[in-house]
N, CA, C and O atoms as a GROMACS GRO file, in nm:
protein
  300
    1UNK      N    1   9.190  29.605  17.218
    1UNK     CA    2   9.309  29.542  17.162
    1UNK      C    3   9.373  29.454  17.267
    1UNK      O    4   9.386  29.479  17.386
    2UNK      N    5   9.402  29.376  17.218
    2UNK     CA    6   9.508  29.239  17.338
    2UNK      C    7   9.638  29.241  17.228
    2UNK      O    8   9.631  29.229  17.105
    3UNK      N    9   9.758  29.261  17.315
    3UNK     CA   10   9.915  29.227  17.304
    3UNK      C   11   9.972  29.160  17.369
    3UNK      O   12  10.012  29.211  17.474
    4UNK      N   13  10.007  29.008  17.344
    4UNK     CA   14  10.043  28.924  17.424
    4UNK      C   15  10.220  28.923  17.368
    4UNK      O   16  10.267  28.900  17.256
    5UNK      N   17  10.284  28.957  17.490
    5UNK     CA   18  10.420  28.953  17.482
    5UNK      C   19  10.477  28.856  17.545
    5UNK      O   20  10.422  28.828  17.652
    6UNK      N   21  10.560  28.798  17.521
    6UNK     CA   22  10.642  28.718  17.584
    6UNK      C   23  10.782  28.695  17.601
    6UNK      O   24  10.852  28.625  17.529
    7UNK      N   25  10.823  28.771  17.720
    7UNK     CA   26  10.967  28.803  17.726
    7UNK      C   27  11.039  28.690  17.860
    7UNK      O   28  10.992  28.583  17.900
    8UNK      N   29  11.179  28.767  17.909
    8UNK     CA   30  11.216  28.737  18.040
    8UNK      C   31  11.232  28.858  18.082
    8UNK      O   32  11.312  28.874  18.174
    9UNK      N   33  11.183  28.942  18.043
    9UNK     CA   34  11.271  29.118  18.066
    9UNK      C   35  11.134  29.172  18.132
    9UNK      O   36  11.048  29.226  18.062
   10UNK      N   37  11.115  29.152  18.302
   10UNK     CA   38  10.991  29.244  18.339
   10UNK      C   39  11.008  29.334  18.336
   10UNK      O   40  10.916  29.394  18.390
   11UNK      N   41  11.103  29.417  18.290
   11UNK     CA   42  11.087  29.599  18.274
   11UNK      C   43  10.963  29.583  18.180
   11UNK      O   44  10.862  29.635  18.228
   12UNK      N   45  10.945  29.515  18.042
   12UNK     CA   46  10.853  29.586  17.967
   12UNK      C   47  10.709  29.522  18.015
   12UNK      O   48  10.628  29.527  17.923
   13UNK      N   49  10.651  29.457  18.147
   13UNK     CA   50  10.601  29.486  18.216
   13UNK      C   51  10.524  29.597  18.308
   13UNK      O   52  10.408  29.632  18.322
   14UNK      N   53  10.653  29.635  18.365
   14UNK     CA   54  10.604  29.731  18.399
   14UNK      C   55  10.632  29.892  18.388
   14UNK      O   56  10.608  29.975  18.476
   15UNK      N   57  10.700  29.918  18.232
   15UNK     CA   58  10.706  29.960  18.202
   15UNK      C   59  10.567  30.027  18.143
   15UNK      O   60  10.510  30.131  18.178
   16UNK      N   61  10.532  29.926  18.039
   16UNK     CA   62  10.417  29.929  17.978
   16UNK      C   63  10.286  29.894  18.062
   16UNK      O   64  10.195  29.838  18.001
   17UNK      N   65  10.273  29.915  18.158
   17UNK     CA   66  10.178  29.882  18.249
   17UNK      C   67  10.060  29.767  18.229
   17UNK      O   68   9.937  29.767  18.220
   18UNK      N   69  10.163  29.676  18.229
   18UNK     CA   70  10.064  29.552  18.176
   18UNK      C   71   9.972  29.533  18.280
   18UNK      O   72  10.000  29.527  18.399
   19UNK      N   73   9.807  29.520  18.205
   19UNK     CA   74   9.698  29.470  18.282
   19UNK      C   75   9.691  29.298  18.342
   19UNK      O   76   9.621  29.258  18.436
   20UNK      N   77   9.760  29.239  18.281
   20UNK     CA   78   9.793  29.096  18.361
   20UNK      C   79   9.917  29.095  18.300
   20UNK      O   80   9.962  29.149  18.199
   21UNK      N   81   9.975  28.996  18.414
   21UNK     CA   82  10.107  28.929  18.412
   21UNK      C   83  10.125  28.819  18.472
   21UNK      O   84  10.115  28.801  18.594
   22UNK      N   85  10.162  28.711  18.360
   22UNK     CA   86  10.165  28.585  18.406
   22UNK      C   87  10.319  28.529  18.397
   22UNK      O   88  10.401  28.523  18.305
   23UNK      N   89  10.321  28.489  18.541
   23UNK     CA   90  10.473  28.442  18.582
   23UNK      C   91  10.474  28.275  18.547
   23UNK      O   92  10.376  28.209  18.582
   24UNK      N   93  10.556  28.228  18.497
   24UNK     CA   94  10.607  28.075  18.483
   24UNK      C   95  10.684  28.027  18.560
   24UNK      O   96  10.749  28.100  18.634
   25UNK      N   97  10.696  27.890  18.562
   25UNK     CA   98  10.804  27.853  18.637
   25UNK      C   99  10.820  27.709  18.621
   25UNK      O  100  10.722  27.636  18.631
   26UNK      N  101  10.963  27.655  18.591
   26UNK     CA  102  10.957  27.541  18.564
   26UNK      C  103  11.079  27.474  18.710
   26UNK      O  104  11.171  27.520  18.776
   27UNK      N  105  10.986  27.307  18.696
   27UNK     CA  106  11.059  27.313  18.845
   27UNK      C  107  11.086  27.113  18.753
   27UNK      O  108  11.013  27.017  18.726
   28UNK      N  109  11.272  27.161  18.736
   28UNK     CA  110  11.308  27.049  18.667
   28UNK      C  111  11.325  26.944  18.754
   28UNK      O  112  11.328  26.829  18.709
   29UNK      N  113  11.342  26.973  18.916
   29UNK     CA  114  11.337  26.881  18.981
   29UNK      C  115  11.186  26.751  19.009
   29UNK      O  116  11.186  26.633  19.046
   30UNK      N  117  11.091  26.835  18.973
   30UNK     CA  118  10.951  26.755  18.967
   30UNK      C  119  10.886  26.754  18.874
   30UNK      O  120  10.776  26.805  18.857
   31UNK      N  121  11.006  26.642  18.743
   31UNK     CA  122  10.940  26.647  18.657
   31UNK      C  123  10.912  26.690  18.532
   31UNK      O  124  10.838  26.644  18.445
   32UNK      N  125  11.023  26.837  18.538
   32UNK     CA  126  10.990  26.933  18.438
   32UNK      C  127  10.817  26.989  18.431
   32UNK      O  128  10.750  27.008  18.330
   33UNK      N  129  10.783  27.005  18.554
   33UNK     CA  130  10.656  27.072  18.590
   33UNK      C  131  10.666  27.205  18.554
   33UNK      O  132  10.772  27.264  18.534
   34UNK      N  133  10.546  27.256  18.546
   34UNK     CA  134  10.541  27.422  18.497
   34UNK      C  135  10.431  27.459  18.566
   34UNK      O  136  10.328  27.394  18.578
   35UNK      N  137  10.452  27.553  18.605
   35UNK     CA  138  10.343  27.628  18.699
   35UNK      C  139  10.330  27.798  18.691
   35UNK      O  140  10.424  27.877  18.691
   36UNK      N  141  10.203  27.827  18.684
   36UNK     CA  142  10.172  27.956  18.649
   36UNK      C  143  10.102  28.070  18.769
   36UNK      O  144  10.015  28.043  18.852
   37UNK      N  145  10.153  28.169  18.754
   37UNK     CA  146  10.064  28.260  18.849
   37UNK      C  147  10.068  28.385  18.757
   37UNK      O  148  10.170  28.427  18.701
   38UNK      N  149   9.936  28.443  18.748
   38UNK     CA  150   9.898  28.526  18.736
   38UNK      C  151   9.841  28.650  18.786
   38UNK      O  152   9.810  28.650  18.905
   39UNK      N  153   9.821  28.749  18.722
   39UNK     CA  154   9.799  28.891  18.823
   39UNK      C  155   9.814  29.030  18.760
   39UNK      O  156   9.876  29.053  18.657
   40UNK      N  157   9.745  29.122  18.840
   40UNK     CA  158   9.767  29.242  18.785
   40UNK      C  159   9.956  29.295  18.851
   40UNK      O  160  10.020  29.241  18.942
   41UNK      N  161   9.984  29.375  18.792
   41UNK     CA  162  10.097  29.434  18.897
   41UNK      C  163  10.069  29.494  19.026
   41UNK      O  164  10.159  29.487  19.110
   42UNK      N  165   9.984  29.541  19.051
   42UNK     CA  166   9.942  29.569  19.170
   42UNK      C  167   9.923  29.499  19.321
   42UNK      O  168   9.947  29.531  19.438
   43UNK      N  169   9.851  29.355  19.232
   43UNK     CA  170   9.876  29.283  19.331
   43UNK      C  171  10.027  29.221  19.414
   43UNK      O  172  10.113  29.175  19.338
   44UNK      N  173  10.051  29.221  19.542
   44UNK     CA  174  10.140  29.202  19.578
   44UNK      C  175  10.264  29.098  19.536
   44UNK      O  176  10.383  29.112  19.510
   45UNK      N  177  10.158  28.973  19.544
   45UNK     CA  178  10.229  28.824  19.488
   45UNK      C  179  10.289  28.872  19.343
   45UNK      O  180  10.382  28.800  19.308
   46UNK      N  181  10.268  28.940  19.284
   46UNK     CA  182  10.279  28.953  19.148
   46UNK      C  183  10.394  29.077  19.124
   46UNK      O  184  10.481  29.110  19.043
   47UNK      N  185  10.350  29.110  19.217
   47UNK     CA  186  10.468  29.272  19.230
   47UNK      C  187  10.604  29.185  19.286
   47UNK      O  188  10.720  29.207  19.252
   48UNK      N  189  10.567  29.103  19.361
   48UNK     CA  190  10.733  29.038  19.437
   48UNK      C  191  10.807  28.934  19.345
   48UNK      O  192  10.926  28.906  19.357
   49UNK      N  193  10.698  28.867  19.226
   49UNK     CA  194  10.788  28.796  19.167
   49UNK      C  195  10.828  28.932  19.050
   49UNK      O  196  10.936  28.903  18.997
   50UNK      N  197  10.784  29.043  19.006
   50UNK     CA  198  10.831  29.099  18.901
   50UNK      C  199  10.965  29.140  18.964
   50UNK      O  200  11.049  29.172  18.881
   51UNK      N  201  11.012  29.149  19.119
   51UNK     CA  202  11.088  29.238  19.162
   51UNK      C  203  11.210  29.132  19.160
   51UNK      O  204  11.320  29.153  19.111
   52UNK      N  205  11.170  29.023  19.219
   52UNK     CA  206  11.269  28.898  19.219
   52UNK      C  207  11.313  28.912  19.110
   52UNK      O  208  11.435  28.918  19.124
   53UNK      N  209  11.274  28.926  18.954
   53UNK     CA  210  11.310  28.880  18.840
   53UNK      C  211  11.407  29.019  18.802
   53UNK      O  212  11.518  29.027  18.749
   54UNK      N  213  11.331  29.104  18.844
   54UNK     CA  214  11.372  29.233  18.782
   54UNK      C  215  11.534  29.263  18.804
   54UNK      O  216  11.584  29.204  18.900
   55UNK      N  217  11.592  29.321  18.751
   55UNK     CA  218  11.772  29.320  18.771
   55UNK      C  219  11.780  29.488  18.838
   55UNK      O  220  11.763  29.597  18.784
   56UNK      N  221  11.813  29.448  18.984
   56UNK     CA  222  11.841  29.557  19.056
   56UNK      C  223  11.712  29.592  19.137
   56UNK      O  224  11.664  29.699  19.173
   57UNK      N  225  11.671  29.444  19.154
   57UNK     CA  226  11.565  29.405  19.264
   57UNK      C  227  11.470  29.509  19.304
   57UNK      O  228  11.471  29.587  19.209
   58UNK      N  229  11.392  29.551  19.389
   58UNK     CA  230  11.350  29.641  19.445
   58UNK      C  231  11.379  29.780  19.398
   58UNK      O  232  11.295  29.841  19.332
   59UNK      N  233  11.501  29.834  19.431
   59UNK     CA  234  11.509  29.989  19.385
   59UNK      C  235  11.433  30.019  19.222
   59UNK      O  236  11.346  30.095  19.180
   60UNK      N  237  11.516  29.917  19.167
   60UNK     CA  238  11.441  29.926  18.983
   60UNK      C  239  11.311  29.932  18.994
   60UNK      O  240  11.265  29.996  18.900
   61UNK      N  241  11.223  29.891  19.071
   61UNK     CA  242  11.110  29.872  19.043
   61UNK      C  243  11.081  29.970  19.083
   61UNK      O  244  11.026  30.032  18.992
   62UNK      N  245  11.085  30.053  19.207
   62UNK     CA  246  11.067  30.117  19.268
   62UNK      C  247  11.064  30.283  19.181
   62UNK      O  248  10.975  30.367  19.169
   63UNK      N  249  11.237  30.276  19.123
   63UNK     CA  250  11.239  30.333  19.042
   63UNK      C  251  11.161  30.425  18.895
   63UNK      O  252  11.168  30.542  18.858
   64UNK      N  253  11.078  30.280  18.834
   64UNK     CA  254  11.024  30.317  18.718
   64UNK      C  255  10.885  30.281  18.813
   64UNK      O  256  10.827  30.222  18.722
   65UNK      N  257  10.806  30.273  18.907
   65UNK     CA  258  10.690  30.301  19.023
   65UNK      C  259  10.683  30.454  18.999
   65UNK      O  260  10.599  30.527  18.946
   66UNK      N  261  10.807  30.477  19.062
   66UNK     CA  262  10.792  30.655  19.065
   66UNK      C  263  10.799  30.713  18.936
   66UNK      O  264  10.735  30.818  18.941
   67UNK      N  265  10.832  30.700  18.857
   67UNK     CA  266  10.873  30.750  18.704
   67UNK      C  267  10.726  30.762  18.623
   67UNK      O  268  10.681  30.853  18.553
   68UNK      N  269  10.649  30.582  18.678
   68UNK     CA  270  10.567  30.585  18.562
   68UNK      C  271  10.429  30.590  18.633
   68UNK      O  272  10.340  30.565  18.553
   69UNK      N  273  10.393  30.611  18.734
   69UNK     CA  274  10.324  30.614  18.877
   69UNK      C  275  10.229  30.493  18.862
   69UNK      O  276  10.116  30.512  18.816
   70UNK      N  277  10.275  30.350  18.903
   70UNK     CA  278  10.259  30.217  18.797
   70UNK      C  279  10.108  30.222  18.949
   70UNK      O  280   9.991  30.244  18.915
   71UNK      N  281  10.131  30.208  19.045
   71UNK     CA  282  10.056  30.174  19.169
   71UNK      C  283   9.954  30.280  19.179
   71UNK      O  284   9.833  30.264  19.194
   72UNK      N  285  10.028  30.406  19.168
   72UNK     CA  286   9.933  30.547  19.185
   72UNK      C  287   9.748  30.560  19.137
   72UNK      O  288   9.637  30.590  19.182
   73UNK      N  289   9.821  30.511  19.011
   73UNK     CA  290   9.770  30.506  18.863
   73UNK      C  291   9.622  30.455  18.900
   73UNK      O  292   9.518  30.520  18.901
   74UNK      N  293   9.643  30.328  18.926
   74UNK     CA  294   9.517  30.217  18.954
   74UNK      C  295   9.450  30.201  19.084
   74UNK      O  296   9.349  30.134  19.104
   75UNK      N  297   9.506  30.261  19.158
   75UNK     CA  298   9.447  30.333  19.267
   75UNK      C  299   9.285  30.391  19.242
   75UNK      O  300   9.227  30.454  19.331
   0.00000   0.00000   0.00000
């Protein structure tokens, strides 16, 4: 099964332990350019923009890490 969601809310990220996650970004200064990165959560680059986005930075993530053992897991 594939569920493609599309929010601004990375809790249900990594809540739901999404197998990819693709970050956007629009950069109105050049253009109205859009640029994409993608990734598992695991990977780092991908873990720092969910954390940037995430509300209550770091600890939150950290938080539902330990709750839902998001890193443990895929280990």
């Amino acid at each position: 099964r594939q569920i493609i969601i599309v929010t601004h809310n990375p809790n249900l990220a990594v809540v739901c332990d999404a197998d990819q996650v693709i970050h956007s970004r629009l950069d109105k200064a050049d253009g109205n350019r859009v640029t994409y990165i993608a990734g598992a959560i695991e990977n780092p680059a991908i873990t720092q923009l969910i954390v940037d986005v995430l509300e209550g930075t770091k600890p939150a993530f950290d938080l539902r890490d330990a709750k839902y053992e998001i890193l443990e897991r895929s280990a």
